[in-house]
C-alpha positions as CSV (number, residue, x, y, z in Angstrom):
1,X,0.0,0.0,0.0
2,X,3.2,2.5,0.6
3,X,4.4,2.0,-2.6
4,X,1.4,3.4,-4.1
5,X,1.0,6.2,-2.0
6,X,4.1,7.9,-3.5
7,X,2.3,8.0,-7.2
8,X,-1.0,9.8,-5.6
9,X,-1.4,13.5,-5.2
10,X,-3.5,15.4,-3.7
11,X,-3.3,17.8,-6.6
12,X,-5.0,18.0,-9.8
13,X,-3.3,17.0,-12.9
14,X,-2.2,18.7,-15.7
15,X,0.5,21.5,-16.2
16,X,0.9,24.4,-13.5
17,X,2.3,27.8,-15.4
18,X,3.5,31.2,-14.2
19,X,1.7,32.6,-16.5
20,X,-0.8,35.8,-15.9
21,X,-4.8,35.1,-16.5
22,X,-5.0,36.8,-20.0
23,X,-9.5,38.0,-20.0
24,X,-11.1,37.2,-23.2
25,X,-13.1,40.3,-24.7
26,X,-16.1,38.5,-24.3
27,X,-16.0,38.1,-20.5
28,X,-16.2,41.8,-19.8
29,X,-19.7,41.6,-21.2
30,X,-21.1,39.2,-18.8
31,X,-23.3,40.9,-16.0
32,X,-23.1,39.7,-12.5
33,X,-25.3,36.4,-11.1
34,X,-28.4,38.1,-9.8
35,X,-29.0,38.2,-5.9
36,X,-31.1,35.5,-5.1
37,X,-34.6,36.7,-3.6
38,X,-34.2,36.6,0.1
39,X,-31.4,38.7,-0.4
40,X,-33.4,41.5,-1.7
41,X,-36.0,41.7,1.5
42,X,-33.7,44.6,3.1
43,X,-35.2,44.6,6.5
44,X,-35.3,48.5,6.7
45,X,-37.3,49.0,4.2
46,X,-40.2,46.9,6.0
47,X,-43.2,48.4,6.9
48,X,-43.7,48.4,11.1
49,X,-47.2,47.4,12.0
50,X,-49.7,50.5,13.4
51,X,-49.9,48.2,17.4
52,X,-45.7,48.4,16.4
53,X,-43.5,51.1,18.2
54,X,-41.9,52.8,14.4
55,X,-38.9,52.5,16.2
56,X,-38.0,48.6,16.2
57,X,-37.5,46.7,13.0
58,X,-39.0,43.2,12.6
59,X,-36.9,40.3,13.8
60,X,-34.9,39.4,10.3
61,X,-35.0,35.9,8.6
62,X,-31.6,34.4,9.5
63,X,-30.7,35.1,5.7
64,X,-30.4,38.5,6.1
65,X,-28.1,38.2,9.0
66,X,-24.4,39.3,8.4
67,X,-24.8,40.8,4.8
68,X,-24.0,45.0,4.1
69,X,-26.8,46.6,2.5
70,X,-26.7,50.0,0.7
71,X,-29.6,51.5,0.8
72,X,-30.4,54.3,-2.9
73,X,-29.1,57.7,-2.4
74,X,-31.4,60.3,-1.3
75,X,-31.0,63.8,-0.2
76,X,-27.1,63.5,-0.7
77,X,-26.9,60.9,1.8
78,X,-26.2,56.8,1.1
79,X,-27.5,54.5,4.1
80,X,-25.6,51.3,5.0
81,X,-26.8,48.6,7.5
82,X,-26.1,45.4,8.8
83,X,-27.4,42.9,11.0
84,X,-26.1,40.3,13.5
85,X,-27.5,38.5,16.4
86,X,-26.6,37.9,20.0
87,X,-27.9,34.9,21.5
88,X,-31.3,36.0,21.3
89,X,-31.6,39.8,20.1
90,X,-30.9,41.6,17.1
91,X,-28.4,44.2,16.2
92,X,-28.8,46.3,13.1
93,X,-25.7,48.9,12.6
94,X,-26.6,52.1,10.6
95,X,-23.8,54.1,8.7
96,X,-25.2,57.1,7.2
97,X,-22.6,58.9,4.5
98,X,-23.2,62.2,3.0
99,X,-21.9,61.9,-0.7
């Protein structure tokens, strides 16, 4: 069994170059993958209920947890936010940027 252990690699075959990754001119026409639906639920955006203090968000579906989201411009001022949980609450950080 040893002696065939020293013809196996762990690494694929075939030739490994130096070479720089040379773009072909039709990759730069591709668009990016769209952002699967879940994704696109930003959680401030939500409507709060009228029983709802306007203050607290809805607790987030455990997609939206640890992902940036940039809210559109408006008034000269871009909105990021991101949310992550502690044992059992919800943190949402705000970064508001005047451009």
């Amino acid at each position: 069994c040893q002696i065939y252990s020293n013809y196996l690699s762990s690494s694929p075959p075939g030739p490994y170059l130096q070479d720089a990754y040379v773009t072909k001119p039709d990759d730069k026409l591709k668009h990016p993958p769209f952002l699967p639906p879940h994704l696109l639920q930003v959680l401030l955006n939500k409507d709060t209920g009228i029983s709802c203090d306007p203050t607290l968000l809805p607790e987030p579906n455990h997609v939206m947890l640890n992902h940036l989201y940039a809210l559109s411009i408006k008034d000269g001022v871009m909105v990021l936010s991101a949310t992550h949980r502690y044992k059992k609450k919800y943190v949402t950080t705000l970064l508001y940027k005047p451009i």
